[in-house]
C-alpha positions in Angstrom: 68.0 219.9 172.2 70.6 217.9 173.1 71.9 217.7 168.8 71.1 221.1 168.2 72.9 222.7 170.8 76.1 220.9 169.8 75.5 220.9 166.1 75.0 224.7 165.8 76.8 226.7 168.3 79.4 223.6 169.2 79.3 223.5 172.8 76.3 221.6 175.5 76.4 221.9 178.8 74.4 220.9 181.6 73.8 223.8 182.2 71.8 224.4 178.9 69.3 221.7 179.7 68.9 223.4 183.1 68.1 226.3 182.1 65.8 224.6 179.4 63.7 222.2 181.1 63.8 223.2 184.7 65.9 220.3 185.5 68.9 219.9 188.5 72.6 219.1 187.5 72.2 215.5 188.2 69.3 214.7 186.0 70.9 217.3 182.7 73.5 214.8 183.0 72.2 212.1 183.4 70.0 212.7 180.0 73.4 214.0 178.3 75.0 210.2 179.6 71.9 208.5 178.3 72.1 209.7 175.1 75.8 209.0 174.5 75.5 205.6 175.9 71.4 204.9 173.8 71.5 206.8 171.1 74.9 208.7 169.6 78.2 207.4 170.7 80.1 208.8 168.3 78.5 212.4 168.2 79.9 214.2 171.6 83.3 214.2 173.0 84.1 216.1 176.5 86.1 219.2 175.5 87.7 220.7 178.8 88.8 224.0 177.3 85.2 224.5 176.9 83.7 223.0 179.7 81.1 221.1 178.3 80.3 218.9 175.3 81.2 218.9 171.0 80.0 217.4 168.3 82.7 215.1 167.1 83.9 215.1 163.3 81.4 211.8 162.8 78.6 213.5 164.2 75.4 212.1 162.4 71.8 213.0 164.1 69.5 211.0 165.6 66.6 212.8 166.5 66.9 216.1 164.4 67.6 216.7 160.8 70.5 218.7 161.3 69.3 221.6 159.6 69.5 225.2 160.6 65.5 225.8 161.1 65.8 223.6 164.3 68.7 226.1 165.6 66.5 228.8 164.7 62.7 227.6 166.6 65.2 227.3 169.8 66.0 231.1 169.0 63.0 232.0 169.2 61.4 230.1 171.7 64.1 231.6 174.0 63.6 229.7 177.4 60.4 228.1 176.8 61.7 225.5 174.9 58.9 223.4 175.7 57.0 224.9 173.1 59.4 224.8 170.4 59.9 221.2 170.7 56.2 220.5 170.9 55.8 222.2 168.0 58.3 219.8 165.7 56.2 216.5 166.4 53.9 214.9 164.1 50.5 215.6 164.9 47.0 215.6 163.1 46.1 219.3 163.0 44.6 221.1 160.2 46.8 223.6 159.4 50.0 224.0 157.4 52.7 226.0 157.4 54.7 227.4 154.3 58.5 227.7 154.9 60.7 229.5 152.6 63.5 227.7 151.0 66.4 226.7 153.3 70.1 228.7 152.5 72.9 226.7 152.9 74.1 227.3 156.2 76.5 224.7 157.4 77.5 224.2 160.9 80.7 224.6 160.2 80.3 228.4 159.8 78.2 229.3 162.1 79.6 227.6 165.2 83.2 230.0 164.8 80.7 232.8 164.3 78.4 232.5 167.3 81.8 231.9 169.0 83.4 234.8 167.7 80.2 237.0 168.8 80.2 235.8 172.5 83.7 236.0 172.9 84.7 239.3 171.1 87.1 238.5 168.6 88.1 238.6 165.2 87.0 235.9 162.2 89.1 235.5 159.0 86.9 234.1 156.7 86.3 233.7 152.6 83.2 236.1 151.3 82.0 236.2 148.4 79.4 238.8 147.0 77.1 240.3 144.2 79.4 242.7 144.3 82.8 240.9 144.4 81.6 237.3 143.4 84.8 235.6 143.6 85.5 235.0 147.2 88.2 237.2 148.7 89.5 237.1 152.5 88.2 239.7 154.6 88.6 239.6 158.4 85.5 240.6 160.4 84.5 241.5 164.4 80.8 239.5 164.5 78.4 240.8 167.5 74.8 239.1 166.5 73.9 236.8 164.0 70.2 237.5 162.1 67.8 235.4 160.6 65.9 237.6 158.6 63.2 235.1 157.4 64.6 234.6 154.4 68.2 234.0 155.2 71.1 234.0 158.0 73.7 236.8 158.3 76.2 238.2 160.7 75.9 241.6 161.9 79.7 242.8 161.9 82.7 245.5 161.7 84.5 245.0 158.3 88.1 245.7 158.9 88.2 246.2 154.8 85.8 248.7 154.6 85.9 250.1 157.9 81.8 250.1 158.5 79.6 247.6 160.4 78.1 245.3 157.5 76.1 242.7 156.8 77.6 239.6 155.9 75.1 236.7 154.7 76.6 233.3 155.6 76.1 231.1 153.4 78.2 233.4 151.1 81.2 231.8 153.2 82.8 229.8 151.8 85.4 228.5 153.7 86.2 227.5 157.6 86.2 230.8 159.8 88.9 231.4 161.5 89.4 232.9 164.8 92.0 235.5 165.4 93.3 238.0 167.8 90.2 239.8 170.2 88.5 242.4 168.4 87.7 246.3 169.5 84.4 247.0 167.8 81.0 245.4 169.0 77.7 245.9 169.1 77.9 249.3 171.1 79.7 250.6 168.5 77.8 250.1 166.1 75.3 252.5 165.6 72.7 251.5 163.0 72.3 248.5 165.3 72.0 250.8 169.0 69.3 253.2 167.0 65.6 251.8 167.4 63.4 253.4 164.3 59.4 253.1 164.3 58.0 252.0 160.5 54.6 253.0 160.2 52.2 251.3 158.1 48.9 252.3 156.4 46.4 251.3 153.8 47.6 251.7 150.2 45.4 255.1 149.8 44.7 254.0 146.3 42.2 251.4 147.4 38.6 252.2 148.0 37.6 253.2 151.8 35.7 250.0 152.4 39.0 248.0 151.4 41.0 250.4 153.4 38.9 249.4 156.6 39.4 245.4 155.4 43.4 246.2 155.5 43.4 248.0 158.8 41.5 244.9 160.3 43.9 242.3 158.9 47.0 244.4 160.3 45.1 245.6 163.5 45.9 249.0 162.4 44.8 251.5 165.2 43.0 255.2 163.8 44.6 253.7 160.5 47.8 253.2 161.4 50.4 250.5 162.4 53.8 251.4 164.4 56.5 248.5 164.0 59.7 249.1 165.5 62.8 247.7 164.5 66.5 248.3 164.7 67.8 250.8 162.1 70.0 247.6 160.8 67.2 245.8 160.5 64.8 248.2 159.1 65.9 246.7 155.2 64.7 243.6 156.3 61.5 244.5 157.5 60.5 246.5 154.5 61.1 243.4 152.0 59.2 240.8 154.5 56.4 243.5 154.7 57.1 244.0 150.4 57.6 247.8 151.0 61.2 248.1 150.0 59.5 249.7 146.3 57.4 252.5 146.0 53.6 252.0 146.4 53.0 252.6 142.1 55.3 249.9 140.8 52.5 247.6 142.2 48.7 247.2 141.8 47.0 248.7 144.9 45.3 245.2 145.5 48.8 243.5 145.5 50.5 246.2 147.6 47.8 246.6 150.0 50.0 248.4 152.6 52.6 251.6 152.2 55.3 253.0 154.8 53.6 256.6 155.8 57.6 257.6 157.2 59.2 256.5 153.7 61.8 259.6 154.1 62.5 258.6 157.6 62.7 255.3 156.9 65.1 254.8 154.0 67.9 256.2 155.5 68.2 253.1 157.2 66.7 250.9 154.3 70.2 249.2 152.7 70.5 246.0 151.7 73.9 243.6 152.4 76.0 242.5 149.0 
């Protein structure tokens, strides 16, 4: 925990193994000591603008890979960290786990971000897009930062455009810069406040026995499942579910399961450049 809190969001405190482990003061830094003195001397430095712990320029890892999956178990995991942690040791079970390929996220880009988002200000960074593929500066007000499954991207107001967007990150391709405070977050934005329900059914074109196999697998209730989701999100959801196309550009056997609200729904369902 230790290397991935400073690697990706560029600040430990003791106060983060605390929290984490059930631990007092003494013994969070006594580990952090331990592990400077043991194991990476050259990876943390004492910052006291920020109170706590950050990786150094030389900072190599020890007992994590450094890559961004790490950061994201501990996102999930929340405050049973426990769990997450057991779940990255080596152990003889019979069961495997596919992973998508990993984007290029690189620390560098998403410690300013995460920074940005707590603290309310602006970033300055390089984008580049499908749309617009040679990078351009844009300067952005970040409030949450996604992971989607798939890939990583920054839910924020686009001072170019004048809209809340979605901005992938590993289309950044430079340093972000912090600027002045910002004026629009999260509260302002009102795809993210609005919560939308996707319902889910059997592909009608399949037979009634499959139908009653698909509502099984999905624990559908009287045929039906209700997922709900953040109107900002709801793009996401639909590909993950592979719903973002209408039901007869696909074999009923491959599509399986339709959206039953599609004109509800699509409002909502637009993709980020």
């Amino acid at each position: 925990m230790i290397e991935v809190m400073a690697l990706w969001e560029g600040r430990l405190t003791t106060n983060h193994l605390m929290r984490a482990f059930g631990i007092g003061r003494q013994q969070a830094s006594k580990d952090i000591n331990t592990y400077l003195a043991d194991y990476g001397p050259d990876n943390l430095t004492y910052d006291r603008f920020l109170k706590g712990y950050r990786p150094t320029e030389a900072f190599k890892p020890v007992f994590t890979q450094g890559v961004a999956d790490e950061y994201l178990q501990m996102m999930h995991a929340r405050e049973d960290l426990a769990c997450s942690f057991e779940s990255l040791t080596v152990r003889e079970l019979n069961t495997e786990v596919l992973l998508p390929p990993a984007r290029d996220l690189r620390p560098a880009v998403l410690r300013p971000v995460l920074q940005a988002c707590r603290e309310g200000k602006r970033v300055e960074i390089e984008y580049a897009s499908l749309a617009n593929p040679e990078p351009e500066f844009r300067v952005i007000q970040p409030h949450t930062v996604v992971h989607t499954g798939y890939r990583w991207h920054v839910r924020a107001w686009c001072e170019k455009n004048g809209d809340f967007r979605d901005f992938v990150l590993s289309r950044i391709s430079d340093r972000p810069e912090l600027v002045l405070h910002g004026d629009r977050g999260a509260e302002d934005d009102e795809a993210w406040r609005t919560r939308v329900v996707v319902r889910l059914g059997p592909d009608p074109r399949l037979s009634p026995p499959q139908q009653a196999l698909i509502e099984r697998d999905y624990g559908m209730q009287h045929g039906e499942l209700r997922l709900e989701t953040r109107g900002a999100l709801v793009s996401y959801l639909l590909q993950q579910l592979r719903v973002d196309t209408p039901a007869d550009h696909r074999s009923p056997e491959a599509q399986q399961v339709v959206v039953l609200n599609r004109d509800e729904v699509e409002h909502w369902a637009v993709m980020p450049g």
